[in-house]
LONU-375950 format. One record per atom (N, C-alpha, C, CB): residue in three letters; x, y, z. Coordinates in steps of 0.02 Angstrom, whole numbers, plus 50000, padded with zeros to 5 digits. Glycine has a CB too. Layout:
AlaXYZ
...
% end
This chain:
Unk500524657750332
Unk500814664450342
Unk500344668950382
Unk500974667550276
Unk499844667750406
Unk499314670850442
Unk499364673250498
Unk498884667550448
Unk499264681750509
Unk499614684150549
Unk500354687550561
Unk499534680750572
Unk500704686150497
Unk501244688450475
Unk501234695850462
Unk501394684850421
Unk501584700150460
Unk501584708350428
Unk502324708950375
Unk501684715550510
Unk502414709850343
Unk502624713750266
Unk502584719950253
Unk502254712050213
Unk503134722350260
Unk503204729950230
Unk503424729450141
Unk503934734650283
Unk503254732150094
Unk503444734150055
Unk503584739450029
Unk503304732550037
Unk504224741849976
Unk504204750749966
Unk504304749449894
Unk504904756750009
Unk503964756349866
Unk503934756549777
Unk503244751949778
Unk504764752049723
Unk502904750149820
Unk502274746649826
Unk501644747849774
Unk502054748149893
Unk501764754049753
Unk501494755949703
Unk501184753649620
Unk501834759249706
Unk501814750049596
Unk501724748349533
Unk502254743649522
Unk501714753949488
Unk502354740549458
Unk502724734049440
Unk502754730649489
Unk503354734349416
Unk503504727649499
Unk503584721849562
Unk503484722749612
Unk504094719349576
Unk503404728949634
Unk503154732149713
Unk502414730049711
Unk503224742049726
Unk502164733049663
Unk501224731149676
Unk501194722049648
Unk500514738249600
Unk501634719949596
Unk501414711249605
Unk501774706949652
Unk501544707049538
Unk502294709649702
Unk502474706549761
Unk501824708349826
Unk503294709849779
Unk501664714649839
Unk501084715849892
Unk500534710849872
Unk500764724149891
Unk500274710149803
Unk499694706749807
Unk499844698249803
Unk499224709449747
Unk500404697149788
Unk500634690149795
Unk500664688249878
Unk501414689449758
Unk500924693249917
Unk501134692849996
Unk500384692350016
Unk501614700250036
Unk499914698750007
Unk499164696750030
Unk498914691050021
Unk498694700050004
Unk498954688449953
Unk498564681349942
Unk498934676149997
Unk498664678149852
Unk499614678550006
Unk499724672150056
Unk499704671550128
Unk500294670050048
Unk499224677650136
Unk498924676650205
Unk499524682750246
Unk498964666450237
Unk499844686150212
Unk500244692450241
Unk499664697350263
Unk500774696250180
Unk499904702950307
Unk499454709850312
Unk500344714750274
Unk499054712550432
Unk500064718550226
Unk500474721650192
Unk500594727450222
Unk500304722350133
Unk500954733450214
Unk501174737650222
Unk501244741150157
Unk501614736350254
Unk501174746150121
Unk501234747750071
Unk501504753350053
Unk500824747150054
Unk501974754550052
Unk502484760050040
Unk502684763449984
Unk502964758150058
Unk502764769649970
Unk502954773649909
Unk502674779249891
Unk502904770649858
Unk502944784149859
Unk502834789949840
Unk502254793149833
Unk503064790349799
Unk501814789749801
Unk501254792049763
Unk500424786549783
Unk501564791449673
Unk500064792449843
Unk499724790249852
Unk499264785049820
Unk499634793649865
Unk499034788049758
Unk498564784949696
Unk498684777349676
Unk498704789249627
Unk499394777249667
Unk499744772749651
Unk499324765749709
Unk500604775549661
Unk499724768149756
Unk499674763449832
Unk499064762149841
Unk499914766749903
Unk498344767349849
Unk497734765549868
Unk497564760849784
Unk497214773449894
Unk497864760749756
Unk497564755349691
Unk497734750249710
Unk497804755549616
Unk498434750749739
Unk498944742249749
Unk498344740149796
Unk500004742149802
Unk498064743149862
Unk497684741149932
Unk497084739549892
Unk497564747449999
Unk496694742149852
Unk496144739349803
Unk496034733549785
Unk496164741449751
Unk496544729949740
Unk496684724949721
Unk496904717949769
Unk497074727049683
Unk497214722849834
Unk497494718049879
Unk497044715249923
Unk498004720749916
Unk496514719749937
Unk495904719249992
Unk496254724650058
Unk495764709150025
Unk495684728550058
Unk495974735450112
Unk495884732750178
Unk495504743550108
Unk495614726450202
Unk496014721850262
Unk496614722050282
Unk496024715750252
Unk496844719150205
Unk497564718550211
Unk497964721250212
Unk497774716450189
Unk497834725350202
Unk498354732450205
Unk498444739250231
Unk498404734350157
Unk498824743150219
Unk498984747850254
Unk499484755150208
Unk499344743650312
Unk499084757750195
Unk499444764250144
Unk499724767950188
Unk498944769350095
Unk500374768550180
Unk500844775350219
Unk501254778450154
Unk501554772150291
Unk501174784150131
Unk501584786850078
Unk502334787450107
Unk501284794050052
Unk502684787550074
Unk503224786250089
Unk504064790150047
Unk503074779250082
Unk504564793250047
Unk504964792850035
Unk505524791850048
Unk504904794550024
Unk505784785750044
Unk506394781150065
Unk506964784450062
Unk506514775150025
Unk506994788850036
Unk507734793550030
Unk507864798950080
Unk507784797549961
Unk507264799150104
Unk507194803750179
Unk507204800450247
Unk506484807450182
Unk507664802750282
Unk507624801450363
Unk506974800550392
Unk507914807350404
Unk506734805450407
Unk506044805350425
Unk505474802050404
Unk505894810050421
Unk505414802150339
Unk504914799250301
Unk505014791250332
Unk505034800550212
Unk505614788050325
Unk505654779850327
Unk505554780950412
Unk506564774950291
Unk505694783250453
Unk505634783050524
Unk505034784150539
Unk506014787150558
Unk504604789650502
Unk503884786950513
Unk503424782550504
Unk503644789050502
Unk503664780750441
Unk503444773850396
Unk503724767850449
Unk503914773450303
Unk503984766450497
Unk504254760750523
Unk503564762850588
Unk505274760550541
Unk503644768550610
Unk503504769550685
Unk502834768150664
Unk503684777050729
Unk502544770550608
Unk501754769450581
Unk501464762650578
Unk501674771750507
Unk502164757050559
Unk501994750550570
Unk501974746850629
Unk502304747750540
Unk502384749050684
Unk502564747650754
Unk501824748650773
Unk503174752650792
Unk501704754250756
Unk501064756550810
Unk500464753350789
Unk500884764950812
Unk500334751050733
Unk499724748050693
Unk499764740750725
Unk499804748150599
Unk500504735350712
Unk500284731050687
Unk500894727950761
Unk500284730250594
Unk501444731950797
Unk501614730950821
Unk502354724550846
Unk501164732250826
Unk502384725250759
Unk502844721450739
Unk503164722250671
Unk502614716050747
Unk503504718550640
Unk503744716550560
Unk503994708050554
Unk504524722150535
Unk503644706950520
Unk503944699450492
Unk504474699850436
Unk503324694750459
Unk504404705150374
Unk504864704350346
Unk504774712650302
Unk504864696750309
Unk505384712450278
Unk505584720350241
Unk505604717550160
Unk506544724450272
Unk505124719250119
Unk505674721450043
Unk505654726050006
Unk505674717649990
Unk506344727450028
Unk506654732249987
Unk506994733749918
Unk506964733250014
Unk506204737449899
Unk506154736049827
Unk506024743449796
Unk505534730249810
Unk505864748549822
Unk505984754449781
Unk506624755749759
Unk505804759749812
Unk506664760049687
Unk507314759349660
Unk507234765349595
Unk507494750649636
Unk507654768049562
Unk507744771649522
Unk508194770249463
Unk507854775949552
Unk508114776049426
Unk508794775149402
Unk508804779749336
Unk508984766849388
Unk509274781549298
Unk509564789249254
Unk509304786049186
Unk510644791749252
Unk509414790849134
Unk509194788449079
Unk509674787649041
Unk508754791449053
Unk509974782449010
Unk510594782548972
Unk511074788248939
Unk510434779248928
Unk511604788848983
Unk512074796148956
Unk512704793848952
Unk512104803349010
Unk513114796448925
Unk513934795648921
Unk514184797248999
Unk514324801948858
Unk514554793849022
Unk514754792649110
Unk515154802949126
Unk515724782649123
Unk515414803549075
Unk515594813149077
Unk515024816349063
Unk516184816649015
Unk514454815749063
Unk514024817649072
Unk513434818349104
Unk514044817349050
Unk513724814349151
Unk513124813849203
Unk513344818149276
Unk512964804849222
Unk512624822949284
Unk512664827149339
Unk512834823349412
Unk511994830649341
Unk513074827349440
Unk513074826049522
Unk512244825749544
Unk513534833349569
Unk511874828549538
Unk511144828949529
Unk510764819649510
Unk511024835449454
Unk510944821049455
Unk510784812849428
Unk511024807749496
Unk511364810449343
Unk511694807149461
Unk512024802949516
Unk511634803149602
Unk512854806249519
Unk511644808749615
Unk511374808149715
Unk510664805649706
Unk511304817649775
Unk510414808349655
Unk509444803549666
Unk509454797149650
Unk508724806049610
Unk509854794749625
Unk509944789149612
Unk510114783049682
Unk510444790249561
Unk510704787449703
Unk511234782949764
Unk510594786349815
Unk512394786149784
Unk510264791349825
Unk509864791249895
Unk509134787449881
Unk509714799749925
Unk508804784649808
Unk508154780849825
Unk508544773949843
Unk507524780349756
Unk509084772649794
Unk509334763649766
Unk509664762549828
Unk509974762049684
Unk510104766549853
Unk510424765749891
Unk510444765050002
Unk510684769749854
Unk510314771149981
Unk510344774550066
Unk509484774850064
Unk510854784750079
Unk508944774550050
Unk508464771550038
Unk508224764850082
Unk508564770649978
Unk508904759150034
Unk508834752150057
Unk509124751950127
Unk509204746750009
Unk509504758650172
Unk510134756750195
Unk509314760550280
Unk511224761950152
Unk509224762850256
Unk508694767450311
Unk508374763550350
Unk508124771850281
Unk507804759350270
Unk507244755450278
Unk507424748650322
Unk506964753850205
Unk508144745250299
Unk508384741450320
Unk508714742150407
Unk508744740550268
Unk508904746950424
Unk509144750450478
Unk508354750850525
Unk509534758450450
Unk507944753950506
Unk507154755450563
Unk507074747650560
Unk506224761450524
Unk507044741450506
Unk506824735950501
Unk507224729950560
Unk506894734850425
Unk507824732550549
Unk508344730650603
Unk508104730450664
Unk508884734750607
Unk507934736350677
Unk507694737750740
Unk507364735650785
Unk507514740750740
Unk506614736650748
Unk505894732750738
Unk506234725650783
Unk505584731050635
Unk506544721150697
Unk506604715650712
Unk506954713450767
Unk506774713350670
Unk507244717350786
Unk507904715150838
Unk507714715350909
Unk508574720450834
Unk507034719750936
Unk506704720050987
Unk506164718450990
Unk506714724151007
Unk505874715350940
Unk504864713250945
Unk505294706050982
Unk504094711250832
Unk504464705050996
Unk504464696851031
Unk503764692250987
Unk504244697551142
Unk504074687050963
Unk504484684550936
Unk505154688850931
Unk504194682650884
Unk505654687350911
Unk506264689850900
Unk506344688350836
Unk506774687550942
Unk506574692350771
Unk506824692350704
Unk506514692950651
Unk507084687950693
Unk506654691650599
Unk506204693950520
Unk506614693950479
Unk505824701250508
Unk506414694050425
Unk506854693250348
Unk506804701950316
Unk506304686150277
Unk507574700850302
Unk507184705850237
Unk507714703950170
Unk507204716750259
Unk507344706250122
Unk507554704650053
Unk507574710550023
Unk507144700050014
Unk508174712049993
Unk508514717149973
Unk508434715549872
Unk509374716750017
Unk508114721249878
Unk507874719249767
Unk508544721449730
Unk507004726549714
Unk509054714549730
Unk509614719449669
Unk509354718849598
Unk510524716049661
Unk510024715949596
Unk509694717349514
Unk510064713449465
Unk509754725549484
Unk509834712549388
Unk510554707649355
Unk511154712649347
Unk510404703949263
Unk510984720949356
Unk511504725149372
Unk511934723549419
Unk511314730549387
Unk511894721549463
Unk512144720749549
Unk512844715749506
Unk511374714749630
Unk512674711349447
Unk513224710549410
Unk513614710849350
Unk513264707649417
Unk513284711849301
Unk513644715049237
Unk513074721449202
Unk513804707949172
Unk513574725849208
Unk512994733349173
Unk512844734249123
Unk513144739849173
Unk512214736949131
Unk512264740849046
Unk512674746649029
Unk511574743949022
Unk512744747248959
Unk513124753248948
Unk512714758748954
Unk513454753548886
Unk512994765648993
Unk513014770349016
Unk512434770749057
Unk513114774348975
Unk512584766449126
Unk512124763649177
Unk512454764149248
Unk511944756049158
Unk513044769549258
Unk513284769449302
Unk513034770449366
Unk513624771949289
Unk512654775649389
Unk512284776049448
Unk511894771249467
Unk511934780649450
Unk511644768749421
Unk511174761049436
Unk511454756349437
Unk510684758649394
Unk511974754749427
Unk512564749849425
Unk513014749749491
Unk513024751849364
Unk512994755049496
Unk513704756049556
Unk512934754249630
Unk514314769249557
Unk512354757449624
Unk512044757349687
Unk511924748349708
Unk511274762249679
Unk511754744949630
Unk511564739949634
Unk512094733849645
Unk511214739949586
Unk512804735649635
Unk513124730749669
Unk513364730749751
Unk513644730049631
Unk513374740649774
Unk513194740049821
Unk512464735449876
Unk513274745049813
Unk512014735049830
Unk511624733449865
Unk511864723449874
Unk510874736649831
Unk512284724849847
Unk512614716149872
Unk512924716949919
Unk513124711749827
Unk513354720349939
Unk513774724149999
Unk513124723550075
Unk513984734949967
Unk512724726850044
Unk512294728650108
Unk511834722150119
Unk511794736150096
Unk511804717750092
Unk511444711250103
Unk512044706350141
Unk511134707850023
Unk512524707350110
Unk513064701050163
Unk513104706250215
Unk514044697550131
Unk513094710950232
Unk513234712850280
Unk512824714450343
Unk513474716350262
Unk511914714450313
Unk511614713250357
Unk511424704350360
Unk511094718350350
Unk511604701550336
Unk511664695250345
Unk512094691650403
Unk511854693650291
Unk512734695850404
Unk513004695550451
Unk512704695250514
Unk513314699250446
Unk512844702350521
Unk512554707050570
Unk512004704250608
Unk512324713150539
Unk511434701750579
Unk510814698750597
Unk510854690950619
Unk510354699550537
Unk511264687050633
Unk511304683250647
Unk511024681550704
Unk511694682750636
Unk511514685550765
Unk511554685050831
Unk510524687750857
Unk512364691250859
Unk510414690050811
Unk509774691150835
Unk509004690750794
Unk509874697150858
Unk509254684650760
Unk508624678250703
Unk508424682950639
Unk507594675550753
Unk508874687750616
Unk508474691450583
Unk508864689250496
Unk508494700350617
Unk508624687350456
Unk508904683650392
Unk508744688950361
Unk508614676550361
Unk509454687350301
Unk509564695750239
Unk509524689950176
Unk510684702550242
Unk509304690650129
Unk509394689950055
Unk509284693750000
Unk509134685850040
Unk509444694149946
Unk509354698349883
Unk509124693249834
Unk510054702349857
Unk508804696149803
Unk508434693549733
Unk508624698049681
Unk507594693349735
Unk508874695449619
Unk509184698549563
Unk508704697049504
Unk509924695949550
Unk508304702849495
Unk508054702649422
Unk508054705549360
Unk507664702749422
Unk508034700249315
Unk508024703249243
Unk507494703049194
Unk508484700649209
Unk507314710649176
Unk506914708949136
Unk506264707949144
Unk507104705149117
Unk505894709549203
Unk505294709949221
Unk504944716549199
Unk505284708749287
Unk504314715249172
Unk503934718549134
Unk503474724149153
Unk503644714449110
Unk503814727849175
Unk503784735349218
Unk503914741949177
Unk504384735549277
Unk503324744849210
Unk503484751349207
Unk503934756649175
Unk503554751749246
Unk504504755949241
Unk505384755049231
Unk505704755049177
Unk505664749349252
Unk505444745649152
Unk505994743349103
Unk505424742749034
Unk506454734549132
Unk504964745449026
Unk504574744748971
Unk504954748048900
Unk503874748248990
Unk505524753848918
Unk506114752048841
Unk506404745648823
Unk506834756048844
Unk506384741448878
Unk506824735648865
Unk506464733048784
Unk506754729148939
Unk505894730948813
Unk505534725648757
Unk505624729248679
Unk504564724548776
Unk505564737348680
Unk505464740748613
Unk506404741548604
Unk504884749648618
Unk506704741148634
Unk507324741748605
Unk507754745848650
Unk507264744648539
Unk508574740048679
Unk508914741748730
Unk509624741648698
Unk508774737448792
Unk510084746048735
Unk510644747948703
Unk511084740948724
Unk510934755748728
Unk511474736848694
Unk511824732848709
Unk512624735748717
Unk511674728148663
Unk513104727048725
Unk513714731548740
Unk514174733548693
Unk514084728948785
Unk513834731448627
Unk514124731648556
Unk514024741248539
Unk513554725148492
Unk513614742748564
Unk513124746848566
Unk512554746848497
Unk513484753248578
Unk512384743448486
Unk511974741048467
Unk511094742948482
Unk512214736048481
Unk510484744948473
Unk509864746448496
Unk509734739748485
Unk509434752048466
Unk509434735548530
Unk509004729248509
Unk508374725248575
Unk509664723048488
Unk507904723648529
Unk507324724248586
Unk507304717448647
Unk506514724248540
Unk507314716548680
Unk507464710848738
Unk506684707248772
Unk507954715448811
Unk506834700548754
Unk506194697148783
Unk506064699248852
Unk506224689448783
Unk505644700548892
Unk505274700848955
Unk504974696148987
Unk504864704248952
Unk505014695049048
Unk504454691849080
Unk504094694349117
Unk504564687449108
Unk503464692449155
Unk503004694549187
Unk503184692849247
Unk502444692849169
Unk502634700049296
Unk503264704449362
Unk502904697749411
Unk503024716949404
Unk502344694249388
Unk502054690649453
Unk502534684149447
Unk501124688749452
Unk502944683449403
Unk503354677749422
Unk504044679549463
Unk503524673949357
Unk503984686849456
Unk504644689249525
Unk504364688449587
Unk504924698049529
Unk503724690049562
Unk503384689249638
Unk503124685349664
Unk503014692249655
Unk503174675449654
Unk502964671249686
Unk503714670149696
Unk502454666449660
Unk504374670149672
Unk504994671949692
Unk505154675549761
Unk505204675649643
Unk504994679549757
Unk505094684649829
Unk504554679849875
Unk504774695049819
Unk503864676749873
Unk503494674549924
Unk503974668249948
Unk502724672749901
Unk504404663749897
Unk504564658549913
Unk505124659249947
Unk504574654749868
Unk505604665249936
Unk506154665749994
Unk505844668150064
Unk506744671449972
Unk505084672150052
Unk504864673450136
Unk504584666650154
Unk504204680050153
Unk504434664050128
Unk503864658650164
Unk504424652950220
Unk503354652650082
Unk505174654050189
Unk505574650550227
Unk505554650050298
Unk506094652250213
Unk505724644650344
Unk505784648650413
Unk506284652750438
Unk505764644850458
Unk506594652650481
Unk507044658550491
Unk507734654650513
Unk506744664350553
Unk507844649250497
Unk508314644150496
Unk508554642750438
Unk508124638850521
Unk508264646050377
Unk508574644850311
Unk508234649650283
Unk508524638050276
Unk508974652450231
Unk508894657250186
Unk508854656650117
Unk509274660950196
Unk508634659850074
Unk509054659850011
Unk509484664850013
Unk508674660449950
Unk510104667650017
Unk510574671550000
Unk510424676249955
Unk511024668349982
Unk510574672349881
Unk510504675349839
Unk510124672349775
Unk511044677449833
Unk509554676049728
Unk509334670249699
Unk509144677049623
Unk508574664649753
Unk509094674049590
Unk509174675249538
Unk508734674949471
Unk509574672849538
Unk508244678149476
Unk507654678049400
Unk507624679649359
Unk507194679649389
Unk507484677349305
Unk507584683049236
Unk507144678949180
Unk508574684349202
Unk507294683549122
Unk506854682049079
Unk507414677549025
Unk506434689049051
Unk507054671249022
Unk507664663648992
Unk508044666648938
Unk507214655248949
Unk507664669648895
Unk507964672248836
Unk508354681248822
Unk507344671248791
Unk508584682748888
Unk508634689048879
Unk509584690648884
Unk508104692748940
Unk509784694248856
Unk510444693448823
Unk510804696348901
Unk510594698848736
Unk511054690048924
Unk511354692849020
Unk511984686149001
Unk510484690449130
Unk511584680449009
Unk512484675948992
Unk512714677348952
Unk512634668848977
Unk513574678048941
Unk513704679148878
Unk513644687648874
Unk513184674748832
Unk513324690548917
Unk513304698648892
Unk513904701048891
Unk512904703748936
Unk514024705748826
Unk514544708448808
Unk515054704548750
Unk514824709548868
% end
């Protein structure tokens, strides 16, 4: 993979910071994307500040992702691959109760976020020479059956299946490969209520096994490491024992 470039966003912490340092070890130069400086210069710490490259970032802004692309153009003068992995999401409410407020921060990080990053990445890819790049779009086990009162994170995340066949499409004619990775249950930040106790569809409170985020993230290296003649589509991780078959 040497010589390769990698953007990541939410680069910061959980699967964002154990995908960047999984991509570094494999001979990637990272990109490191997300909100909060502190966060990011820790991820580049750990990663080796060779390898990387801190641009703060907010994906829900025009500008912000258009600089964050042009910042990589100009550094590194290319992209090998996008993942799009920053993401949000509300704190469990009754669906009549959730603000218009809630709802739009939600659909502009999860959503129009993925739709930006993916759009400047397009770009990139569609005119560097070499010609093309991957990107991998982070759904989720949301993307297919929800939790209860998980609607904004639910509705963005099956969209984000929408926007993977469709830049899948789209990218054909010019080498650039789309896939999504769906995870459950990785041991984040995020989802750290899961393990102490998650609302089921019984509604029920009950606590859910986890797995660890670096096994999402030799996952995500093994769909990049592909060549650009084969994809994984869609692939699917989770934690063996965590209540998803059968949910509900």
């Amino acid at each position: 993979m040497s010589g390769k470039v990698a953007l990541v966003t939410g680069a910061g912490t959980g699967i964002g910071r154990a995908t960047s340092l999984a991509l570094a070890a494999s001979g990637y130069t990272v990109v490191l994307a997300g909100r909060r400086v502190q966060q990011l210069d820790a991820t580049a710490h750990l990663a080796g500040v060779a390898q990387t490259l801190v641009v703060p970032s907010d994906v829900s802004r025009e500008e912000s992702v258009d600089a964050l692309f042009h910042e990589t153009e100009k550094k590194f003068g290319r992209l090998d691959l996008l993942f799009n992995n920053a993401g949000t999401g509300t704190p469990p409410k009754p669906f009549d109760e959730l603000s218009l407020a809630e709802w739009s921060h939600t659909v502009g990080v999860n959503l129009t976020g993925a739709f930006l990053c993916a759009r400047a990445a397009f770009r990139l890819m569609k005119s560097q020479t070499p010609r093309g790049g991957r990107i991998i779009n982070n759904g989720s086990i949301s993307a297919h059956a929800p939790r209860p009162m998980s609607a904004p994170y639910t509705a963005t995340k099956h969209a984000i299946t929408g926007l993977t066949r469709a830049l899948s499409l789209d990218g054909r004619a010019f080498d650039i490969a789309c896939g999504q990775i769906d995870i459950g249950n990785a041991a984040t930040e995020m989802t750290a209520r899961i393990a102490q106790g998650a609302m089921q569809a019984d509604g029920s409170i009950r606590p859910e096994p986890t797995m660890n985020a670096n096994d999402v993230a030799q996952a995500v290296v093994y769909m990049a490491g592909l060549p650009l003649t084969a994809n994984v589509q869609f692939l699917t991780v989770m934690a063996t024992q965590m209540p998803f078959i059968g949910r509900g």
